[in-house]
N, C-alpha and C positions, 0 to 999 in steps of 0.2 A: 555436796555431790551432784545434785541435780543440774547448777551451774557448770561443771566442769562436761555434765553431759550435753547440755547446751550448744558449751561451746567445741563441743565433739562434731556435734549435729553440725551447725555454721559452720563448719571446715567441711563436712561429705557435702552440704549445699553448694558451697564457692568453687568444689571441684563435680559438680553434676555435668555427666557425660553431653558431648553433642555429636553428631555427625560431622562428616567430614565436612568441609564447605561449598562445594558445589554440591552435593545434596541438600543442604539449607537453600540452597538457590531453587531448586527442582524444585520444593517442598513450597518456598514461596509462589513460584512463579504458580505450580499446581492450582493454588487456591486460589490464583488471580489478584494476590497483594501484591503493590508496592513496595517498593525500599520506603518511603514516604511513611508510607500507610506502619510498617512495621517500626520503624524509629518514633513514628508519634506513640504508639502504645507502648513503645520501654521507655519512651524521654529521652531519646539521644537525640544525637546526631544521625542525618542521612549517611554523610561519609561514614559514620562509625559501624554502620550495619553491610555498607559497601564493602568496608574493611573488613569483617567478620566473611562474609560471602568470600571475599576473594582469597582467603584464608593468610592475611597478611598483620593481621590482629585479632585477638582471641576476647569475650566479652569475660567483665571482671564482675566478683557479685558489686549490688544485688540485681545488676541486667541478666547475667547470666544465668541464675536461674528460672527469671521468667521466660526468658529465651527460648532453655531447654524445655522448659512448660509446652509453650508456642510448639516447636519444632516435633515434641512428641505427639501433640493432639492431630498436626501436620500429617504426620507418618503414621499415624493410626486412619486416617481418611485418605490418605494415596502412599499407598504401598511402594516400594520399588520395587520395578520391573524386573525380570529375572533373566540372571546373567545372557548376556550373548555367549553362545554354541556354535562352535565351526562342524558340529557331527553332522552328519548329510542325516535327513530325514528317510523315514522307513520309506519306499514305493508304497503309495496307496494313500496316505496320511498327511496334513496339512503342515506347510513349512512357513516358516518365517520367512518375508518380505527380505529380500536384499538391497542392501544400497550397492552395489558396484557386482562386477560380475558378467558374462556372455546375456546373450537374447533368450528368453526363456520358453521352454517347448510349449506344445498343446494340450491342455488341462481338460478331462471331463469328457472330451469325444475329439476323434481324428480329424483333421481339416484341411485342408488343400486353398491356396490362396483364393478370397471369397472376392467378389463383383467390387468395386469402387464405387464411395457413394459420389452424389453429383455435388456439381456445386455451390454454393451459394454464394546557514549553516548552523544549520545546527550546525555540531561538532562535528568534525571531520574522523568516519571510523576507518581504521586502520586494520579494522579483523580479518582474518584469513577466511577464505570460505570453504566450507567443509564438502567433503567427498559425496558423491552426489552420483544418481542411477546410470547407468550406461543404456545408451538406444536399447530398445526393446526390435524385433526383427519379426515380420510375419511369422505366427507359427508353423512348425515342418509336418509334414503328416504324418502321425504316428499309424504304426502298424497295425495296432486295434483299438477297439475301448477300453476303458476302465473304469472299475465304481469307484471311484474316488480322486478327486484331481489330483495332478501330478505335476511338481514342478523339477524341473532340470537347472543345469547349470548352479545350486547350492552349493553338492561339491565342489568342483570346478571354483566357485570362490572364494571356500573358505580353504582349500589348499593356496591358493595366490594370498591368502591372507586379508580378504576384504572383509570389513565388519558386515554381521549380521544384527539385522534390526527384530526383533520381538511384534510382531503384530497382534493389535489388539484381535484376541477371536472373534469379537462379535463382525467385526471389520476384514476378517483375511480375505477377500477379495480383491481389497481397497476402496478410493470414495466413489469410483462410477466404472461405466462400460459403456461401450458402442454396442447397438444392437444390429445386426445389419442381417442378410439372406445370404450361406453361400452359394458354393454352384451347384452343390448338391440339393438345392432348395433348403435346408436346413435354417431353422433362424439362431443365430448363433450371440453373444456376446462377448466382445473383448476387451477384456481388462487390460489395468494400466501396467503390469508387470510381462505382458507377452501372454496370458494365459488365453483358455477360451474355453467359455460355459455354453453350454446346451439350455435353448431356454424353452420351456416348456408351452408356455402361456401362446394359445391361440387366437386372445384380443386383448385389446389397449387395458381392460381391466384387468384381466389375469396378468397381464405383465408388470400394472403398479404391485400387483397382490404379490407375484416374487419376488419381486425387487425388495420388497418391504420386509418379506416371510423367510426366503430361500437362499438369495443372491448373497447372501456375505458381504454386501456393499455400504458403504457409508463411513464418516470420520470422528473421530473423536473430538471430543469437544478441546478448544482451544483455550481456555481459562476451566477455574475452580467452578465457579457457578453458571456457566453456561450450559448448552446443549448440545449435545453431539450434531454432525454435521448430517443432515440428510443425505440419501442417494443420489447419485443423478445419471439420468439416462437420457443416451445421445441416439437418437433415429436414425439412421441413415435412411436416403431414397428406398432404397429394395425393403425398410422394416416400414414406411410411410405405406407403402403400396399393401406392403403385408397384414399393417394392420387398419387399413381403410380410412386412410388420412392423405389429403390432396397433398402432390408431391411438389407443388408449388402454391404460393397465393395467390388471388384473385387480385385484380385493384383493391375495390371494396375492402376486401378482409386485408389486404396490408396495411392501407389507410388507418383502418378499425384496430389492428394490432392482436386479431384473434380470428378467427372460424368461428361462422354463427354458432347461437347453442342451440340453434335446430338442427346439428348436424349430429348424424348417427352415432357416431363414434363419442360424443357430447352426454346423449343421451344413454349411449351402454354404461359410462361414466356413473351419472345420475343413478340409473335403476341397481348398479352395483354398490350405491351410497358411497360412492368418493366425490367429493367436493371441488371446484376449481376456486380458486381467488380472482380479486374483483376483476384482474386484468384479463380472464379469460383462458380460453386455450389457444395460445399463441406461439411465436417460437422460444418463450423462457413458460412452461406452463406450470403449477405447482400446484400436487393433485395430494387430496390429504382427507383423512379423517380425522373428528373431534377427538384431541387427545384422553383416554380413560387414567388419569393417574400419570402416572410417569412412563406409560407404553403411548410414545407420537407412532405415527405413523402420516409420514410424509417423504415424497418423491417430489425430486425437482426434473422437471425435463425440457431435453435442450436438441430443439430442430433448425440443423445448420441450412440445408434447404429453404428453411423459410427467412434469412438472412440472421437467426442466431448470431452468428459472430462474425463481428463488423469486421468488414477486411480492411481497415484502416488501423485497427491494434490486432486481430489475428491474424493478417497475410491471407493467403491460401489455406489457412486449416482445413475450409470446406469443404474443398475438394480432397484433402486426403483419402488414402485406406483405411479402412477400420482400425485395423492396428497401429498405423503411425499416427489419427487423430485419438486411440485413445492415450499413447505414451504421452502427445503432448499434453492436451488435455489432463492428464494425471499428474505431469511434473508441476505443471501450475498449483491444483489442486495439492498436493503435497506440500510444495514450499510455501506457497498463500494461501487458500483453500477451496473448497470446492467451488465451483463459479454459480452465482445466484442468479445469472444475467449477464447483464453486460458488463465490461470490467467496470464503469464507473460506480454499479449496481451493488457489485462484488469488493468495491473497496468500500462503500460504505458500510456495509453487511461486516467488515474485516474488523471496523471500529468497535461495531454493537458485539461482537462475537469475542473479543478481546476483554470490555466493559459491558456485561450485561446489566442491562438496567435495575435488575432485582436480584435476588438469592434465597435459599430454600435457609429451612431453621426447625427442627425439633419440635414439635410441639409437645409441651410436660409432660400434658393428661393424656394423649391416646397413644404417642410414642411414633406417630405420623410426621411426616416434612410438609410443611405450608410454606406460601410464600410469605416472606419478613416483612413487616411494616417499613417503609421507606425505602429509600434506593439503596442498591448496592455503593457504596464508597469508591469514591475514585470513576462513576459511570453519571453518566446524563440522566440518569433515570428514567422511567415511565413514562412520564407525562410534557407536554410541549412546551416550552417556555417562549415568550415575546420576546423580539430586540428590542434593543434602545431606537427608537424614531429613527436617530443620526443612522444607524446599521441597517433599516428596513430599506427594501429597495422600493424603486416606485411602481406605485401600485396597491401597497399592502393595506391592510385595512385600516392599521395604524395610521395610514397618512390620508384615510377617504376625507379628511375634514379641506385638506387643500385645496386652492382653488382650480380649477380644469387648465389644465393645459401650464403647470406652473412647473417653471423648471428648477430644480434644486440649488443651488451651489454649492461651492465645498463648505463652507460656515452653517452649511443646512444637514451634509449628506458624508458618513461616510466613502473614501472613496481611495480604497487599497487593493492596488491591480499591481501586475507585472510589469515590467519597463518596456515603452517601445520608446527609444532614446536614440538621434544621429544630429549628426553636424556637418558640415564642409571641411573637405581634411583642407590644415595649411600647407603651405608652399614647402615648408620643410617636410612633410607630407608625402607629398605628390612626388616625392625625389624618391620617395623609396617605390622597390619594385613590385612588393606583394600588400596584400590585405589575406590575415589568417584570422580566421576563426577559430574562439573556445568555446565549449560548451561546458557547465557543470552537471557533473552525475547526479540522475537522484534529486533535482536542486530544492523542487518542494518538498519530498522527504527529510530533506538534509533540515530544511527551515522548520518542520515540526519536531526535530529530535530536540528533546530537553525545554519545550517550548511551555509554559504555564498557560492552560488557557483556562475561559470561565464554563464552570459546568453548572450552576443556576440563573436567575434572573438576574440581570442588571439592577443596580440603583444609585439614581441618580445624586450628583455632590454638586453643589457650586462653588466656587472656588478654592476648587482640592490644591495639596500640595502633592508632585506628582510620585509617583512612587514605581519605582522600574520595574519591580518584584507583585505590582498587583493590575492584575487584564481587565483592558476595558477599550473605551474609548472616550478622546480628550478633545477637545473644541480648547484650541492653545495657538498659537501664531509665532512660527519656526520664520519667517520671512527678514530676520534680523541674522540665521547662519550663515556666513560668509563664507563659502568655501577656500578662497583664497589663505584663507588661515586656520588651520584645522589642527588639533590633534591626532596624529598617530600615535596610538598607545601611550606612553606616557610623557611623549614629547611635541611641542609645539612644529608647522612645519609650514613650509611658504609652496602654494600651487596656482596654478593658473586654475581658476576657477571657471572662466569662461571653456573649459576645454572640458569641463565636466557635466552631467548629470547631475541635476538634484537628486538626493535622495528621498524625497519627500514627495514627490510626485511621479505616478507613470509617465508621461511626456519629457520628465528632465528638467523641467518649467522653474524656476523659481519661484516659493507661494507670495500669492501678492496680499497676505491678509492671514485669519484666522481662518483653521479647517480644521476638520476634524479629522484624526489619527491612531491608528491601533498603538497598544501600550509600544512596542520595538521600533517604531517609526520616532518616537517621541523619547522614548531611552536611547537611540541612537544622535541624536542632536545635543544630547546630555557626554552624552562622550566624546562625541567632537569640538569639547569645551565652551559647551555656553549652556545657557540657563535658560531655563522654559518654565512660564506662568499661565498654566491651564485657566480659563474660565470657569469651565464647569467640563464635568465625565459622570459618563456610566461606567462606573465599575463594579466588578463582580467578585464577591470577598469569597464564595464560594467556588474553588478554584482547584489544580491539580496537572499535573504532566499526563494529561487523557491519552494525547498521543504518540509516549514513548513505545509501549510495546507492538502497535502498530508500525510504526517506523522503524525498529526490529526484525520485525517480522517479512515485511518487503526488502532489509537492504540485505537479511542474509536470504531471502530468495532472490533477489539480483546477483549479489555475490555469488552463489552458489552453481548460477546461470552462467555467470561470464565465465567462472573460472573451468566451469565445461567445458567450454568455445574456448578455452585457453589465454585466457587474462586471469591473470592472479594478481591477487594485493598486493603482492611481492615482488613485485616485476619493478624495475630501474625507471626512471622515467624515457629512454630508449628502448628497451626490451617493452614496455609497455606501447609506446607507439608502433612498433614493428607486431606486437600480437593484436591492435587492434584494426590491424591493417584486414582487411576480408573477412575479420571474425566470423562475419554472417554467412560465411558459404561455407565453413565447416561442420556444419551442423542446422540445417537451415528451421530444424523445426526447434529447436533450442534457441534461434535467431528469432523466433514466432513467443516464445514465452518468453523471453527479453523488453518484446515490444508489449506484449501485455500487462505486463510487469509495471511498466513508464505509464501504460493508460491506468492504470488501478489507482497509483499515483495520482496523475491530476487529472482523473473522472471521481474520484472515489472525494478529494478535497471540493471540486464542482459542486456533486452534490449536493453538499452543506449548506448550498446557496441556491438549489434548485427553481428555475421560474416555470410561470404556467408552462403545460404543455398541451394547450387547446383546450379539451374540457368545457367549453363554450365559457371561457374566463371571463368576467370584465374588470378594469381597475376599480379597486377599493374592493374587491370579495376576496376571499379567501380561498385558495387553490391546494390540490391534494396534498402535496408536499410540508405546508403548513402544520398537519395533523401529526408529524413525524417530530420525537426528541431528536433525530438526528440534524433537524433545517436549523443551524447554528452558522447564520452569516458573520458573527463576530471571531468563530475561529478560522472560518477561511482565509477572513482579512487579517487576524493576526500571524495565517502562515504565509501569505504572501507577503505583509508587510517585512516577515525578518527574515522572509527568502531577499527580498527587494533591498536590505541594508547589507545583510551578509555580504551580496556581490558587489556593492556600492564600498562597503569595508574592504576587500579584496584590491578592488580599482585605485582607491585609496594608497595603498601603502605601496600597489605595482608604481602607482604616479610619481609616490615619494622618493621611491626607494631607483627611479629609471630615467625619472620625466616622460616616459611614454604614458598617453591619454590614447580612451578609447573612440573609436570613430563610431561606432555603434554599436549600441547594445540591445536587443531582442529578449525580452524574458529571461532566460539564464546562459543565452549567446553576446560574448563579447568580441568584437574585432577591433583590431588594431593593422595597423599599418608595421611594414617588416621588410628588413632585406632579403630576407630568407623563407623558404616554405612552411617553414615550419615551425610549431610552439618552441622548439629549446631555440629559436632564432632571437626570439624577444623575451623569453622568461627568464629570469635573473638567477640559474642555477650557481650555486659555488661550490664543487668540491662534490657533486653528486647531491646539495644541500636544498631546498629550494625557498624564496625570501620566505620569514617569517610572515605569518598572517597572510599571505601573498598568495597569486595562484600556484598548485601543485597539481602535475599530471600524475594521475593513476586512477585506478577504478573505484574505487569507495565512494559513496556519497558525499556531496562538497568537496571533491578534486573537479578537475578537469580533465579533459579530454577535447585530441584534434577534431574541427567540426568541418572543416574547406579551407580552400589557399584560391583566390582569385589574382588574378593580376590587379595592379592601381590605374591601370590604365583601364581594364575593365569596368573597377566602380564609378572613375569621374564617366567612362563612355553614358553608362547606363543611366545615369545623373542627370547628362546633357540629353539624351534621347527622351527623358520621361520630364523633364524641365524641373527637376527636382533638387535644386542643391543639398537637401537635407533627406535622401531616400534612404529610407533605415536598412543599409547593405548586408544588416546581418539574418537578414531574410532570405535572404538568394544565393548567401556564402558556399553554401554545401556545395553546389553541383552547377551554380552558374547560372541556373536557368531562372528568368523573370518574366513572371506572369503579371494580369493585371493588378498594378498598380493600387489604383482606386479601393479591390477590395481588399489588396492587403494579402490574396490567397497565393 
């Protein structure tokens, strides 16, 4: 009997329940696993858990019950949210955050429009991007107060049928507010949904004290083990002056990058025991007290007046209204997250926030959460690791043994940058009448999706056999790939090789020898059919897709951006060049977190590779940056390296498949030469199709997009004026206009 009961039991096992499969996804992504991470503790397969998630295969025992094990422990430590409500909330009572929907009234106290502050491939995704906040509008004056903020327009979108989002309570504010003075002298607060708070606090300390206590302001953490996002509060002029803070810098204090800390406001700081960090109170300042247990308390604050945010990736934000800087301000925040600085700052911050280096853990005996022995899985961890020599740049302490003044070469130095790549167009060339430019979306995001990179120390091999699937870098000698005969995909093909770019080097160059190369630089020469014999690599066995959900995370904030400004995924590759025509004057402050968006991208990958920044440095010491798990010059260079082949594969198979070569190519800008203005002149669509492997317009990252149309009579003019037959024209394609040469700007 007992066997028959047995075998009772193993039949309710093999059918133990699971949630649907996009909650399996929630439940992972919650806790900050991988697909990776979860197939390695059942023994499957990646795809097989893919499958399971996409609900396209169901797990069989004995996966399935450990599965459902996982998934329930999952769901016992993040709940699911509770349903979305189209009921309009009471008058008086807090409502859920809308995605879509009118401008939302005035929350907490009446207001009247307040003073203006002043100035200051990866793979190719296809996803649609999701419905996204409509402009927020100064608030209107309401007829009187009320004790309890008040948001409008709810109804209004849940009769249109727009979904309603559930905001975390601790959060219903959202992640920051503009603080500014109205005309009523009032200091006021505005949030990212149109609202406005009355803010009580009479100095710089009472105001972190609300922010931290009152405000409702701040984000939810973005992974399982991380920490919720701090506040941030934005000064305007008229909150500078209010709260006794120069409404500009000094020389001095810009240079310095802070206000002395003899300054009063410094000091009320001090005596009210909030803290600043080493960088000072400047205009990213972050004011905090030693965390007691699991209560942080920290504000980040952000004074655009003091050139806060650089108008080279945010335009004019500085100048806006309070309320139009906080919607933009917030839509960033939302779709990427709250900004820690400057976007380069703030992508790096996006990495550690996605992979926190540690994670909390039960402790038996007291029934407390400590932090875990070792890193978090799948993160950089804690603590700094060394490059490989070949990866340090010059200068590092690593290299203090070299002799002064010694210059590297590539057999010494890695040396994986972007392409700056041009030729002299031929005679058949010059016959045509345009030169257009492409550009790729996204194109360093595109190059970290799905990328393997090293997440501990290097270790050294001598003559490894190479291995595509493990990151490093290879001291190997490509100077034998012949371009002229190359594989495409799985067929041999005859090109003019003089008419191309190497892909092995930025310059285009041909290598004259052995150098050293990121692992996709050197798996790319393996697929264009020939064979490569490392000498020697540092590789790193300790490894992982660090930066998928990062890349994620920025392409459905791009997405989600464009398709505001009216570029959808979906669009033809016509209807896509006709929507991207003015995009940016539909919406110009959505045109503004667009551009932020591309800087978070390649500042946020920079950083990785950060050099001194004064500090009174000399070569061979060690510089701030160093102290950080984040200074990982080996994944920079592995994402430019497979940004750097991606578009080299693309050129490739357009060559093949057209005989059209490029005339120059600039970092992820290709032109070519054309009869016509424009991309569908020279791209090889069929049937609405476009080539395989090949360039494809549309908005997702790793497509392309129109970038300028000059005339050819322009490029050879410009050529001949600057004595350059080789002037990389894909610099000047956009708008025509040519600056100094020499620098390149």
């Amino acid at each position: 009997m007992s066997e028959l009961f047995d075998a009772v039991d193993a039949l309710l096992v093999s059918r133990a329940a699971l949630p649907p499969p996009q909650e399996r996804k929630r439940l992972r992504r919650a806790h900050g696993l991988t697909v990776d991470e979860v197939a390695a503790a059942l023994r499957v397969r990646r795809a097989t858990v893919s499958g399971w998630e996409a609900g396209k295969t169901e797990p069989r025992p004995p996966e399935r019950d450990a599965y459902a094990r996982l998934l329930e422990g999952l769901a016992k430590l993040y709940p699911a949210p509770p349903e979305d409500t189209t009921a309009a909330p009471d008058e008086g009572t807090a409502a859920p955050r809308t995605c879509d929907g009118p401008a939302q009234e005035a929350r907490a106290l009446p207001t009247g429009p307040g003073p203006q502050s002043t100035p200051p491939t990866g793979a190719e995704d296809t996803r649609t991007a999701p419905a996204v906040p409509a402009p927020a509008a100064r608030p209107a004056r309401a007829a009187g107060r009320t004790s309890a903020p008040r948001r409008s327009g709810v109804r209004e979108a849940a009769a249109a049928g727009a979904p309603l989002q559930p905001a975390d309570p601790r959060f219903e504010h959202g992640p920051l507010a503009v603080v500014d003075v109205d005309a009523d002298g009032r200091t006021v607060a505005y949030c990212v949904d149109g609202l406005v708070l009355e803010v009580p606090a009479k100095s710089l300390p009472t105001l972190v004290e609300w922010a931290v206590r009152e405000a409702g302001l701040g984000q939810p953490k973005l992974s399982g083990p991380g920490k919720d996002g701090d506040p941030l509060v934005v000064l305007t002029t008229a909150a500078l002056q209010r709260y006794g803070l120069p409404t500009a810098l000094s020389e001095e204090e810009r240079l310095a990058g802070r206000i002395p800390e003899s300054h009063k406001v410094v000091r009320q700081l001090a005596r009210a025991e909030w803290r600043l960090t080493k960088r000072g109170f400047g205009p990213w300042a972050r004011i905090y007290r030693p965390a007691q247990g699991s209560d942080r308390q920290c504000v980040q604050l952000c004074v655009p007046a003091w050139q806060a945010l650089d108008p080279r990736h945010w335009g004019d934000a500085a100048t806006l209204a309070p309320a139009e800087l906080a919607r933009l301000l917030g839509v960033y925040a939302t779709r990427v997250m709250t900004p820690r600085g400057s976007t380069a700052v703030t992508g790096l911050e996006l990495m550690t926030a996605l992979h926190p280096p540690t994670y909390a853990v039960r402790d038996v005996a007291t029934g407390t959460f400590r932090q875990a022995d070792g890193k978090n899985p799948g993160s950089l961890g804690s603590d700094p690791v060394d490059p490989a020599p070949c990866e340090a740049p010059d200068g590092h302490p690593l290299l203090a043994g070299l002799p002064r003044f010694h210059v590297r070469g590539p057999d010494e130095k890695l040396f994986e940058e972007a392409y700056d790549w041009a030729r002299p167009m031929t005679d058949a060339e010059c016959t045509r009448r345009h030169l257009v430019g492409i550009d790729v979306n996204l194109a360093f995001a595109a190059g970290a999706n799905g990328l393997v990179v090293g997440l501990g120390a290097p270790t050294h091999v001598e003559q490894p056999v190479f291995d595509p699937k493990l990151p490093g870098s290879w001291l190997v000698d490509l100077s034998h790939v012949d371009l002229c005969r190359v594989k495409a995909g799985k067929e041999w093909v005859a090109l003019d090789g003089s008419l191309l770019p190497s892909p092995f080097t930025p310059r285009g160059d041909r290598p004259g020898g052995p150098a050293w190369y990121a692992t996709p630089t050197v798996a790319y020469a393996v697929e264009l059919g020939y064979e490569v014999q490392p000498i020697e690599a540092y590789v790193r066995y300790d490894n992982g897709r660090y930066l998928d959900g990062w890349y994620n995370r920025l392409r459905d904030a791009y997405l989600a951006t464009m398709a505001d400004l009216g570029v959808r995924a979906d669009l033809s590759p016509e209807d896509f060049l006709a929507a991207m025509d003015g995009y940016r004057s539909r919406d110009p402050q959505l045109a503004v977190v667009v551009s932020a968006i591309k800087a978070t991208v390649k500042g946020g990958l920079g950083k990785l590779r950060e050099r001194p920044r004064g500090e009174g440095w000399r070569p061979g010491e060690p510089w701030r940056a160093l102290a950080r798990p984040t200074w990982r010059p080996d994944i920079r260079a592995a994402v430019i390296s497979r940004t750097r082949v991606n578009l080299h594969r693309k050129i490739v198979r357009h060559a093949a498949a057209t005989g059209q070569y490029p005339v120059a190519v600039l970092s992820d800008c290709v032109v070519y030469a054309a009869d016509g203005e424009s991309p569908l002149d020279f791209l090889p669509y069929r049937d609405g199709k476009p080539l395989p492997g090949g360039f494809k317009l549309g908005v997702n990252p790793g497509l392309v997009k129109w970038e300028g149309t000059q005339s050819v009579l322009w490029g050879e003019g410009v050529r001949e004026q600057f004595g350059a037959p080789d002037l990389n024209l894909a610099r000047y394609i956009k708008d025509g206009t040519v600056t100094d040469v020499d620098s390149g700007e």
